[in-house]
Each structure stands twice: as structure tokens, then as C-alpha cells.
C-alpha positions as CSV (number, residue, x, y, z in Angstrom):
1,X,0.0,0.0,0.0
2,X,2.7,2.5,0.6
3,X,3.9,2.6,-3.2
4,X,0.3,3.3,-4.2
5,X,0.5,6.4,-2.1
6,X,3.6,7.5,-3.2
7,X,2.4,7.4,-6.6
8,X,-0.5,9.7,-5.8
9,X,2.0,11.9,-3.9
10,X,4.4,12.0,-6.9
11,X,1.7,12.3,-9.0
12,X,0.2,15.8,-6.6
13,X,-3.3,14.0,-5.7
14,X,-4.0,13.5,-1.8
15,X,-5.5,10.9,-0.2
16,X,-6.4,10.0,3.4
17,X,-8.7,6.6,2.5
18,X,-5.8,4.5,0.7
19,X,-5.9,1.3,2.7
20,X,-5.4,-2.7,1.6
21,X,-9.5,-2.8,1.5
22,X,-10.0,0.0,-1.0
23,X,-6.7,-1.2,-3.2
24,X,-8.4,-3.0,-6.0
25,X,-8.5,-1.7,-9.2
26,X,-5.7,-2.3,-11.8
27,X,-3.2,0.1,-12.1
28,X,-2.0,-1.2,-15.3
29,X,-5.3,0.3,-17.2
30,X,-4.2,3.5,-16.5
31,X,-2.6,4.8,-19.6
32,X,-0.9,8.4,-20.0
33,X,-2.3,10.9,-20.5
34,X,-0.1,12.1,-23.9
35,X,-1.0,9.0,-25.4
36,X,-4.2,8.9,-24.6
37,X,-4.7,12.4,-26.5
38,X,-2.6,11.1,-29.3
39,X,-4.8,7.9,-29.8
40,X,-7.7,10.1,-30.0
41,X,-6.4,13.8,-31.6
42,X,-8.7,12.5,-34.6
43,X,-11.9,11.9,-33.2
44,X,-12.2,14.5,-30.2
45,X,-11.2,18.1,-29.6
46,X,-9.5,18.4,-26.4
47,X,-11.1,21.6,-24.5
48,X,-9.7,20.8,-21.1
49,X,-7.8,18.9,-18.9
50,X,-9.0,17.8,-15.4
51,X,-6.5,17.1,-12.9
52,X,-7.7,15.3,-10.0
53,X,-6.4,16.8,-6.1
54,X,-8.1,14.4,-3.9
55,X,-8.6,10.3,-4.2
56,X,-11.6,9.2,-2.0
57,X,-12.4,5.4,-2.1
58,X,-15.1,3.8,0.1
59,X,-13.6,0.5,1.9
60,X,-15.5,-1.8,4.4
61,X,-16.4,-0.7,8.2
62,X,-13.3,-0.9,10.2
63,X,-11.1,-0.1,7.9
């Protein structure tokens, strides 16, 4: 669990719910974000970028 939230600190997003319960999706489909916009230059136009600050995820009671 600490890598995943040094990753979001490297990254600039804060979190304060990180935990082993709420660690489940797969980092791997996270693509960046140039090549995202490269893959799809020809389809969209790209008005804005959203960076997220904060990470909440919901976990289990207790945890």
C-alpha cells in the first residue's frame, strides 16, 4: 500500500482513504495521458484537462 500512495503523492493528488481494503482496481489500465490524447487527436477536440487533487475510495467498516 505505501507505493500506491507514493504514486499519488508524486503524481500531486491526496488521499487520506488508501488502505489494503480499497486497493483494488488495476493500475495497469491507467494509460498516460499524452498518449491517450494522441490515440484520440482525430476523433475529439480536447477543451480541457482535469486534474484530480483528492482520491476518496469507500472500503468496508473498520477499515
Amino acid at each position: 500500500m505505501t507505493g500506491s500512495r507514493k504514486k499519488m503523492k508524486a503524481a500531486g493528488v491526496y488521499t487520506t482513504t488508501a488502505c489494503a481494503a480499497t486497493l483494488d482496481e488495476a493500475p495497469g489500465a491507467y494509460k498516460p495521458m499524452d498518449l491517450i490524447l494522441e490515440n484520440i487527436r482525430e476523433t475529439v477536440d480536447v477543451i480541457e484537462v482535469i486534474k484530480p487533487v483528492y482520491n476518496f475510495k469507500a472500503g468496508g467498516a473498520g477499515d
